[in-house]
C-alpha positions as CSV (number, residue, x, y, z in Angstrom):
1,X,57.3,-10.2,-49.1
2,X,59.6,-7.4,-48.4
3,X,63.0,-7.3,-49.1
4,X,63.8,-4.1,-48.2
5,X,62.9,-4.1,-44.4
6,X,65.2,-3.0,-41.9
7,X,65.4,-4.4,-38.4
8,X,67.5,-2.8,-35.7
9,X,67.3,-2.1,-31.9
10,X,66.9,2.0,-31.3
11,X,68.8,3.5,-28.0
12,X,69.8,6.4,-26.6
13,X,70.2,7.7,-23.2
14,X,67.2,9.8,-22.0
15,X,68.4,12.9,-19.9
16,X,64.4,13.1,-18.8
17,X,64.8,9.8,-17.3
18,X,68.0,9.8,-16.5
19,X,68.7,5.9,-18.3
20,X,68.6,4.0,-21.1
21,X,65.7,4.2,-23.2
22,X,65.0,2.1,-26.3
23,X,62.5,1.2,-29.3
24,X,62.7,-2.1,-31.4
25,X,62.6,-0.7,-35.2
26,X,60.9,-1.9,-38.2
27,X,61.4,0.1,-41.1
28,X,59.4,-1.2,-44.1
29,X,60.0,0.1,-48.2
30,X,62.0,3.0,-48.7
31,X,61.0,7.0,-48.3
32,X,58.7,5.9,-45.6
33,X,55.9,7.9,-45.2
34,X,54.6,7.5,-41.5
35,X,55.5,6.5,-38.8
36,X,53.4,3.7,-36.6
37,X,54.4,3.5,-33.2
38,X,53.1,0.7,-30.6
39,X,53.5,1.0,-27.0
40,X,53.1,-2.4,-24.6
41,X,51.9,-3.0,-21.8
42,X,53.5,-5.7,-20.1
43,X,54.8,-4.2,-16.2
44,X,58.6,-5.3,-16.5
45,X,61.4,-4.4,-13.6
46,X,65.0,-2.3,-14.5
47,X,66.5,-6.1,-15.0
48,X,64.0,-6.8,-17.8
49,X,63.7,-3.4,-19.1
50,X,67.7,-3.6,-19.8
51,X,67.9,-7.3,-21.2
52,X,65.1,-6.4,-24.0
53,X,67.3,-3.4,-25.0
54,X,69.8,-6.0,-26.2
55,X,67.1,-7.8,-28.6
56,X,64.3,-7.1,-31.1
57,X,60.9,-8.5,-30.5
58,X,60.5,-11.5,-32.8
59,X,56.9,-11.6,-33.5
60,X,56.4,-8.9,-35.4
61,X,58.9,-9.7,-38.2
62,X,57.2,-12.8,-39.8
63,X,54.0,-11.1,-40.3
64,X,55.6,-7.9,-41.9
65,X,57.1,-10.0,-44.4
66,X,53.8,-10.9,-45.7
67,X,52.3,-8.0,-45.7
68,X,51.7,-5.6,-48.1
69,X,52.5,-2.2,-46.4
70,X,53.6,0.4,-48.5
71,X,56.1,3.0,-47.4
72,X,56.2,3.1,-43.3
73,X,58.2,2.8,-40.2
74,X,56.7,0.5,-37.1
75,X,58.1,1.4,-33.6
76,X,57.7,-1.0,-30.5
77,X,58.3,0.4,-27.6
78,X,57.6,-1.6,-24.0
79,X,56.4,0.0,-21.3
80,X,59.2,1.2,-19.0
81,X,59.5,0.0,-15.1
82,X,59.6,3.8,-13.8
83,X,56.5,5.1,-15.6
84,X,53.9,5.6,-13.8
85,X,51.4,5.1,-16.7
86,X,48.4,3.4,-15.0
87,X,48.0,7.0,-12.9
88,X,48.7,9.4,-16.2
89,X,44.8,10.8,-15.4
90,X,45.5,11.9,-12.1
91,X,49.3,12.7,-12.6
92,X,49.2,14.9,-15.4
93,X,53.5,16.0,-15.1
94,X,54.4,12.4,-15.4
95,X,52.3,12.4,-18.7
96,X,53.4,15.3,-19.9
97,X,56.7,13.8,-18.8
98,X,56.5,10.7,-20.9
99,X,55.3,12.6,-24.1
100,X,58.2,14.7,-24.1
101,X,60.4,11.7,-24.0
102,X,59.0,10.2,-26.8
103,X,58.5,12.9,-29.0
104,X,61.7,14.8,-28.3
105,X,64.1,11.9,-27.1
106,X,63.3,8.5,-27.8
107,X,61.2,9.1,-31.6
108,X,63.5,12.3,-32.3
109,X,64.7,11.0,-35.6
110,X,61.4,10.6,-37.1
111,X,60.7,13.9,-35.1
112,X,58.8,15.4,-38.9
113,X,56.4,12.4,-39.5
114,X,52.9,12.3,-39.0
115,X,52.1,9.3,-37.1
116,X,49.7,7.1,-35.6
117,X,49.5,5.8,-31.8
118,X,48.5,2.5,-30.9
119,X,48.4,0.4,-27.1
120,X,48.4,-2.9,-26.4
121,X,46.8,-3.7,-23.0
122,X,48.4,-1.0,-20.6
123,X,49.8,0.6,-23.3
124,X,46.8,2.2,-24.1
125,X,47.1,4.4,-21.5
126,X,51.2,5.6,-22.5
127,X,49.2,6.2,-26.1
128,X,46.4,8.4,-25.2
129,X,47.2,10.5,-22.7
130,X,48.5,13.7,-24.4
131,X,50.9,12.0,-27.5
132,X,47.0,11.5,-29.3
133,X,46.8,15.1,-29.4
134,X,49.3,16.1,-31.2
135,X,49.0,17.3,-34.4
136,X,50.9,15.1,-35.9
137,X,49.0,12.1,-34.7
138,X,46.2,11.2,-37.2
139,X,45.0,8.6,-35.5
140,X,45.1,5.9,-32.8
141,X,43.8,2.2,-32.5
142,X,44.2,0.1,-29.0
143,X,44.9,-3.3,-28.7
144,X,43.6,-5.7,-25.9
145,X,42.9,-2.6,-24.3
146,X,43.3,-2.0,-20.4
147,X,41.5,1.4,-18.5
148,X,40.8,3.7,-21.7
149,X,40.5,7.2,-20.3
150,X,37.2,7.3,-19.5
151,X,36.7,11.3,-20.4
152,X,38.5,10.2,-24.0
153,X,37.8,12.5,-27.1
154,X,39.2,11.9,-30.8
155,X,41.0,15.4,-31.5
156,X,39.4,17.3,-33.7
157,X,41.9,16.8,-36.5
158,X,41.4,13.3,-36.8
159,X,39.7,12.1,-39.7
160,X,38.0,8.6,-37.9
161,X,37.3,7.5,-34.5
162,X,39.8,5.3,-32.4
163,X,39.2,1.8,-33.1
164,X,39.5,-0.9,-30.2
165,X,40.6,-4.0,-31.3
166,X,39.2,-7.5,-29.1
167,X,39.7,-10.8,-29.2
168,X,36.6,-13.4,-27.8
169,X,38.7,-14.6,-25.2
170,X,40.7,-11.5,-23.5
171,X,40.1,-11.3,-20.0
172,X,41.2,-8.3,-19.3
173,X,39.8,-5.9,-22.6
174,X,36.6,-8.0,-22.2
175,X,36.5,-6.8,-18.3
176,X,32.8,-5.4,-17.4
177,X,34.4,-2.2,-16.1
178,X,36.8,-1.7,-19.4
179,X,34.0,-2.9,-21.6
180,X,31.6,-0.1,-19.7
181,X,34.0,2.5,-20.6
182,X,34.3,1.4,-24.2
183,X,30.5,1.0,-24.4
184,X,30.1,4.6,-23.0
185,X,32.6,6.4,-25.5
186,X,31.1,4.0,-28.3
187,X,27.8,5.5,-27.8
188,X,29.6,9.3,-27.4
189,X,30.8,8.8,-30.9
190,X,34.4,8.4,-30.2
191,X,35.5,4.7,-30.5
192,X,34.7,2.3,-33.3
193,X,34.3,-1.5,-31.8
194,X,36.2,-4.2,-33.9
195,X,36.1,-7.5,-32.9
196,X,38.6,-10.4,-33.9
197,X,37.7,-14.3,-34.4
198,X,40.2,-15.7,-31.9
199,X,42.8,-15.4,-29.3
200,X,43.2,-13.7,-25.7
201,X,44.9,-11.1,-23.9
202,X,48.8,-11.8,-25.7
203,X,49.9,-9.2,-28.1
204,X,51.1,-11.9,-30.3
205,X,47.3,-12.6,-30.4
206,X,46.4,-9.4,-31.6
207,X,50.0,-9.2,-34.1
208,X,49.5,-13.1,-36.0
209,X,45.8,-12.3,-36.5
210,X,44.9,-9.9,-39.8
211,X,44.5,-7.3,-37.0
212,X,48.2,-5.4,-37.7
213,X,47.5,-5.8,-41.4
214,X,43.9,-4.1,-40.6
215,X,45.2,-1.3,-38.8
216,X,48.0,-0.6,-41.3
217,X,45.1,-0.4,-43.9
218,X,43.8,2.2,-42.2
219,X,46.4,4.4,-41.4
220,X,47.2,4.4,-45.3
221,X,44.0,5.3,-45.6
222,X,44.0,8.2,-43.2
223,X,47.2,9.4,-43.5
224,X,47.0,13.1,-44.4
225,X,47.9,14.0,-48.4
């Protein structure tokens, strides 16, 4: 159990995007030492976008309590309705856009950690297209994956490969054209293949199975120093 975690909404107003922005917070231990943060991937309109900035994501929460994760803070942040994410590799500003916002707005106060990027479905692609690189970033995981660059590379500073998480019955990370792509940059060198027992394309899928404990494993285990 932990008794010492800390749940809150995070939001501030972004003056890239001109709105509200916000992150659902889970802060676990004290003196954290890194900092996960997962981005979704669900497509959700202003309306949505607004109401979930009112309320923390519940699924997360039950699992954390029974696992043991040392000193870190996990950040959930939903894919925003004016993000053009799923055209990052042809629209390189709005990227650059996005990782601006999250490393100097929206994650500002954890702006000194090291940290380590992880998508669920569409997600993926707010994950890996610049914020990856950074040398903070020590290392990224994808969930349920959806349209993994297909020119991806593991910076040079990373100790592992990214490693793409599946369930048996996701449709949409078990696509031929996203599996293709994973094959390809499996065989380059750059992704390592893990694949869970059960469950489909949900994130609570990917969250109730041991796959959040797994990948919390191994960023303690990568985690520079």
């Amino acid at each position: 159990m932990n008794p010492t975690m800390k749940i809150y909404k995070h939001c501030i107003h972004s003056s890239l995007y001109a709105r509200l922005a916000h992150a659902d917070i889970f802060e676990m231990g004290t003196g954290a030492r890194f900092l996960l943060v997962l981005f979704g991937g669900s497509g959700v309109d202003e309306e949505e976008y607004t109401r979930r900035s009112q309320t923390v994501i519940p699924i997360f929460e039950p699992v954390l309590q029974n696992l043991t994760c040392g000193n870190l803070i996990l950040a959930y942040v939903c894919a925003p309705y004016d993000v053009p994410f799923n055209r990052f590799s042809e629209d390189r500003a709005a990227a650059a856009a996005w990782n601006n916002h999250i490393l100097s707005e929206l994650l500002m106060p954890w702006a000194q950690w090291p940290y380590l990027v992880c998508g669920f479905s569409g997600g993926t692609a707010l994950a890996l297209h610049g914020l990856h690189a950074n040398q903070r970033c020590f290392g990224g995981t994808a969930l349920g994956a959806d349209a993994i660059p297909e020119n991806f590379t593991c910076p040079g500073h990373w100790p592992e490969k990214l490693r793409w998480y599946v369930t048996p019955n996701d449709r949409v990370a078990n696509h031929p054209i996203n599996r293709q792509i994973v094959d390809v940059l499996e065989r380059r060198g750059q992704i390592e293949q893990i694949h869970l027992p059960t469950g489909g394309h949900r994130l609570v899928d990917y969250v109730t199975s041991d796959c959040l404990g797994d990948l919390i494993r191994f960023a303690n285990r990568t985690l520079p120093g």
